[in-house]
C-alpha positions in Angstrom: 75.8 90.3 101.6 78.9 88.8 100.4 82.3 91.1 101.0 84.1 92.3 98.0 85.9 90.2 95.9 89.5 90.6 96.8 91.4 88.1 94.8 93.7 91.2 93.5 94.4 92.7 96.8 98.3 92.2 98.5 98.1 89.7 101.8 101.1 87.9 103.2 102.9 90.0 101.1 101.9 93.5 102.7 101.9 93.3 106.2 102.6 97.0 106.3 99.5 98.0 104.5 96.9 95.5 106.7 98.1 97.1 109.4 97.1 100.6 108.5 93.9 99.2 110.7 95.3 97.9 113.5 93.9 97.4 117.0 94.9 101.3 117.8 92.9 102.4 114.8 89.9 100.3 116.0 90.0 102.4 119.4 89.7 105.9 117.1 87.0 104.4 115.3 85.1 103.4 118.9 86.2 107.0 120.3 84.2 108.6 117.2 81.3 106.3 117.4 81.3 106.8 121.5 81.5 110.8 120.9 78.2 110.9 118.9 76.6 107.9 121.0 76.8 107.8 124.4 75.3 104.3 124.8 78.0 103.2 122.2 79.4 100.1 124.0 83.2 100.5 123.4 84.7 97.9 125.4 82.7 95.2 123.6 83.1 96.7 120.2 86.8 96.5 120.5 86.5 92.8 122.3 85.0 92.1 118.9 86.6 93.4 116.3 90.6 92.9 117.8 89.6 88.8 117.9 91.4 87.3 115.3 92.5 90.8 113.7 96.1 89.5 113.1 94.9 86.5 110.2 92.7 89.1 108.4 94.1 91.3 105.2 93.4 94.8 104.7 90.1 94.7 103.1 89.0 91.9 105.4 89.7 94.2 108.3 87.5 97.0 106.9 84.6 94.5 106.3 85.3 92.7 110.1 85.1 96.4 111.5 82.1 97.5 109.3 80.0 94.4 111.4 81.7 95.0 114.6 79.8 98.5 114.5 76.6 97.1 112.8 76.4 95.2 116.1 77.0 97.5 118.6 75.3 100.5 117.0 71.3 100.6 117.1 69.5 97.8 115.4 67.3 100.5 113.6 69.6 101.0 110.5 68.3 104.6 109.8 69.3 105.3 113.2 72.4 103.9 112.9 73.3 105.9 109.9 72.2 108.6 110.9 74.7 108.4 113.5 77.1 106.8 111.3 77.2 110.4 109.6 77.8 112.0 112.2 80.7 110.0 113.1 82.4 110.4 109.9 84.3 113.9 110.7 85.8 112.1 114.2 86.6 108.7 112.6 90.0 107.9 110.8 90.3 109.2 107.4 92.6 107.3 104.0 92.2 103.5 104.1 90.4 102.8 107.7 88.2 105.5 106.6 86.7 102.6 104.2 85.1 101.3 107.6 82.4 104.1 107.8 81.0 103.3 103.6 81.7 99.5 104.1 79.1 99.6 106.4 76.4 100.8 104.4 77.7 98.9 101.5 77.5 95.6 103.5 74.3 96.4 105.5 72.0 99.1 103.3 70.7 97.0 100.7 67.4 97.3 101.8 67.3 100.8 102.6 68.7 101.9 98.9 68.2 105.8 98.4 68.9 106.4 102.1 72.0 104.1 101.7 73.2 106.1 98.7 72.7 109.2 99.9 74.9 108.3 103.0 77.5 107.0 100.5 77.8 110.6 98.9 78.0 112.3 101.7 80.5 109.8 103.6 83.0 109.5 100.2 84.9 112.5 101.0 86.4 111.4 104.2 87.9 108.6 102.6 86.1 106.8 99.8 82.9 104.7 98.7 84.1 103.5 95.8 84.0 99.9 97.4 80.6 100.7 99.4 78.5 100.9 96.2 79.6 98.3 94.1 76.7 96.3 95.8 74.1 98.5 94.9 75.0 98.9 91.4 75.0 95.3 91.1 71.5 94.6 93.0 69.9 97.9 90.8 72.2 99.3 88.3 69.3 101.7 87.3 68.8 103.3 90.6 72.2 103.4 91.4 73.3 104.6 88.0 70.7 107.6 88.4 72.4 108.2 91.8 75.5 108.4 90.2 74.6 110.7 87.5 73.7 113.2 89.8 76.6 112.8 91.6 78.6 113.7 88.5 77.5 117.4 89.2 78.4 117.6 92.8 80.7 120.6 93.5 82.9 118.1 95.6 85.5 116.5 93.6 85.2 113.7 96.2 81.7 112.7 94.9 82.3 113.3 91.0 85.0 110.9 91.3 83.0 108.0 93.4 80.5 108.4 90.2 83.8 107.2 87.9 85.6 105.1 90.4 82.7 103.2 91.9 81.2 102.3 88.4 84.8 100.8 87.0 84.4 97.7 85.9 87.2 96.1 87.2 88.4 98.0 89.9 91.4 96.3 91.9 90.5 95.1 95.4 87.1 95.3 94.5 84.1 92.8 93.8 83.6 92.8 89.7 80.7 94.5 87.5 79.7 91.5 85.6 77.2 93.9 83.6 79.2 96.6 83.6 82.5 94.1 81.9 79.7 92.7 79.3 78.5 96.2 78.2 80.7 99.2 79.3 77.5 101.6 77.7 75.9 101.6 80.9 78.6 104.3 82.5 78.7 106.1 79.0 76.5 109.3 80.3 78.6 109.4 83.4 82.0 109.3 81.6 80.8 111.9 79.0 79.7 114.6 82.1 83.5 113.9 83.3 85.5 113.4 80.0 86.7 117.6 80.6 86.3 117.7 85.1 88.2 120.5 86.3 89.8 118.1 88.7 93.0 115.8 88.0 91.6 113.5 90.3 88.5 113.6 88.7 89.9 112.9 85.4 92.5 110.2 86.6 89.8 108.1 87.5 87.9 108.7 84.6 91.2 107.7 82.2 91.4 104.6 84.6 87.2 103.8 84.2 88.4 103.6 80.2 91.7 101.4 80.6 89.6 98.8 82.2 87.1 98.9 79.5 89.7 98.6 77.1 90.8 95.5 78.9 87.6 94.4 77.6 86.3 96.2 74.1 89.4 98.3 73.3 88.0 99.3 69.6 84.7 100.4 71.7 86.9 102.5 74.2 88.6 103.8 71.1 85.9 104.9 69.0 84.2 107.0 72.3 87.9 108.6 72.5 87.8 109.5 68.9 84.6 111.3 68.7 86.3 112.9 72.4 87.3 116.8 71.5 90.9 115.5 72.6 92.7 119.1 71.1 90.6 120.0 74.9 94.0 119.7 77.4 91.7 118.3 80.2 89.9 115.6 77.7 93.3 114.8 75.7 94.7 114.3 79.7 92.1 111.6 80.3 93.0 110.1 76.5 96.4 109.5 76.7 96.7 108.2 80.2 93.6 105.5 79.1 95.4 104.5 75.6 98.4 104.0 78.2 98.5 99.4 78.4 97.3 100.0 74.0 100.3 102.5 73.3 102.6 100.2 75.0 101.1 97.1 73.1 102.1 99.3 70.0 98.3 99.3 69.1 97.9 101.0 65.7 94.8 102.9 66.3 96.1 104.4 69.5 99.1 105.1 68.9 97.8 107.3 66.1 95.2 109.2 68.6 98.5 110.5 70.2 99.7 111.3 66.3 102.2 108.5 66.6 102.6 105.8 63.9 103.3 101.9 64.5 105.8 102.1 62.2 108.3 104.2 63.5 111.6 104.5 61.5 114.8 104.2 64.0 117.7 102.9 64.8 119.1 101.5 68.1 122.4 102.6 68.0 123.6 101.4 71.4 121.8 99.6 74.5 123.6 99.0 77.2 122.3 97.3 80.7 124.6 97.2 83.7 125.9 95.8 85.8 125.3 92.4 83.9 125.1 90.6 87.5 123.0 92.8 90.1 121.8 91.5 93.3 118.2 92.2 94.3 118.0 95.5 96.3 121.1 97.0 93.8 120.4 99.7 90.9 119.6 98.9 87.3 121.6 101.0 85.0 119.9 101.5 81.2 121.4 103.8 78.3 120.3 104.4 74.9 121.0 106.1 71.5 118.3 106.0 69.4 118.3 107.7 66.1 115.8 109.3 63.6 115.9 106.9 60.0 112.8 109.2 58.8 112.7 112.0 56.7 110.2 114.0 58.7 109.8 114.6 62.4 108.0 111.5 64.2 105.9 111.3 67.5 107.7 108.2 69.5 106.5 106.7 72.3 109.9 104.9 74.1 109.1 102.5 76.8 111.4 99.5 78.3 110.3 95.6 79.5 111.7 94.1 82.0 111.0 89.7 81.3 110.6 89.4 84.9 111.6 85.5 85.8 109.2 84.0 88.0 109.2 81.5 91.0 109.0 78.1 88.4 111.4 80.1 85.6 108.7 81.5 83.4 109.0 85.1 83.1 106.3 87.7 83.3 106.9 90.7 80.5 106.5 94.6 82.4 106.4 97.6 80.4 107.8 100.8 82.3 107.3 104.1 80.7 110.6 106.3 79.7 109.2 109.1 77.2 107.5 110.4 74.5 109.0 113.3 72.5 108.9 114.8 69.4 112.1 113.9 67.6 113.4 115.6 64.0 114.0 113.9 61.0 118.2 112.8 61.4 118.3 113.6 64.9 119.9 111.7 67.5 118.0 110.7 71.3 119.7 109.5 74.2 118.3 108.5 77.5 119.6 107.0 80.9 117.7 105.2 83.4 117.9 103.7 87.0 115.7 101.5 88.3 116.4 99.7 92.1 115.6 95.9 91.5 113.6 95.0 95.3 111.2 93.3 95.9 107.0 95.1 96.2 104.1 94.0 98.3 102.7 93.0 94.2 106.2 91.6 92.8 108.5 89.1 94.3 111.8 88.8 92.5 113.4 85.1 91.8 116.9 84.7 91.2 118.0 84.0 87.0 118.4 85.9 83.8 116.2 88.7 83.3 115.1 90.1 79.2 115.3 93.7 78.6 113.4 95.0 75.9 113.6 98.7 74.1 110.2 99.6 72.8 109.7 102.4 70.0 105.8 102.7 69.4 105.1 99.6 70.8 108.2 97.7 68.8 111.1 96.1 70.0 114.2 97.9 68.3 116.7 96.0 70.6 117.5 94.8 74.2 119.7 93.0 76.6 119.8 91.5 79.9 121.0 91.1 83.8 121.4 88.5 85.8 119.5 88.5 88.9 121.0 87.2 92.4 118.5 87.3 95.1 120.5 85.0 98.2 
């Protein structure tokens, strides 16, 4: 079986995060399978898996360790899941926890309920939401019926894995081909979670609908409609999915949130400072934005950022700054700071940089910085 697709995941740039699995993670991970296998050959595991650990990425680690234990734990795979379980309380937990349901995602295939049914129980040491990608894409229909089940777990771990492991395009992770073509076939599972008592239940469940919306955003709008949104944990997992269509100033989601394309303001002042920053220094933005309507108005006030890139395009970032309520007349100000450095997902090049002041998704006014990076 092919590893996941990782064409979004950080590499070069984020040495910090590949090395969350480093060689002294390995030796937990050997420790834990040592302590519920005897036999367990440890010096050879780790012989295996430290070769060449330097070149690999983060999610190239996980799927180099996943094998390294495939070979050295029993060639019976039910065996070696059963043992794999009982490892999981030992074995690291956060991102080299992904070791323990890579495993089964890379080497279960053929053994599909069992495999499944280890996921579930494995997801809340860390997470499977990588693991059963391959199963949903060799069976949707068995693994979809595993998932529905799993939306009535009394662990918010495995509610969540039903969400997070059916998105269609979740980052670092192979694609859902099916799943990007027809986002229907995770309706009954969204539906069961569109109110979870869990925030990070329903996070996940707001991010499974941005992704479709990448895709069919009048589809994902019309299920959020018919959604009993006046519900605080439902209207929770609506606004956070409208999020990328509010800031697009999309007409039909801005008015789920009662907020109106057209909103009637002023800029009265912008001002960005300094006008010449260099990278690693603070951003300074300030606003007065006034009320032209005659009635209070839901706004929606964000700010891009024309980011220029390394051959002097830019790339166009929306940042949230806040949505209020604000009276007919009435005056808004608002200050922000923002530290210009560079990420392990943005590199910053040197040149003048747009800023934008979006009201409802429209651009009332901007300015810009210039950007020294040597």
């Amino acid at each position: 079986m092919a590893s996941p697709n990782t064409a979004t995941e950080p590499q070069d740039s984020a040495p910090l995060l590949k090395n969350l699995l480093d060689a002294q993670v390995l030796a937990q991970i050997a420790d834990a399978a040592q302590q519920v296998h005897p036999a367990f050959d440890r010096k050879a595991f780790l012989a295996s898996t430290r070769r060449g650990l330097d070149d690999l990425s983060i999610m190239a680690r996980i799927a180099h360790a996943a094998d390294g234990l495939r070979a050295h734990l029993p060639e019976d795979y039910p065996r070696a899941l059963a043992l794999l379980r009982r490892m999981a309380p030992h074995a690291p937990r956060g991102l080299p926890g992904l070791v323990l349901p890579e495993f089964v995602g890379r080497h279960g295939l053929d053994h599909f309920d069992l495999s499944l049914d280890a996921l579930r129980e494995l997801t809340p040491y860390s997470s499977a939401e990588f693991a059963v990608r391959p199963f949903l894409a060799q069976d949707p229909a068995t693994a979809l019926a595993h998932a529905l089940r799993w939306t009535e777990d009394d662990n918010d771990h495995v509610r969540r894995l039903a969400s997070e492991g059916t998105r269609p395009r979740l980052p670092w992770a192979r694609r859902l081909p099916l799943f990007i073509a027809e986002p229907r076939h995770a309706l009954p599972i969204l539906e069961r979670l569109r109110a979870d008592p869990s925030d990070y239940v329903r996070r996940s469940v707001a991010n499974h609908l941005n992704d479709i919306a990448k895709d069919h955003p009048e589809w994902m709008l019309e299920l959020l409609e018919g959604w009993p949104t006046d519900q605080p944990e439902t209207g929770w997992i609506a606004k956070h999915a409208l999020r990328n269509l509010i800031k697009a100033g999309h007409p039909r989601a801005l008015g789920l949130i009662g907020a109106s394309a057209d909103a009637q303001v002023a800029l009265d002042h912008f001002k960005v400072k300094p006008a010449t920053l260099r990278l690693g220094e603070r951003l300074h933005l300030s606003l007065a934005l006034r009320s032209t309507a005659r009635e209070t108005q839901n706004l929606v006030v964000d700010y891009a950022i024309h980011y220029v890139k390394k051959n002097g395009e830019t790339s166009r970032k929306v940042f949230k700054w806040k949505t209020l309520a604000l009276d007919a007349g009435a005056t808004l100000t608002l200050d922000k700071q923002q530290t210009v450095q560079d990420y392990t997902t943005r590199k910053h090049y040197p040149g003048v940089h747009a800023v934008e002041v979006l009201v409802n998704g429209m651009n009332v006014g901007g300015g810009r910085f210039r950007l020294v990076t040597d």
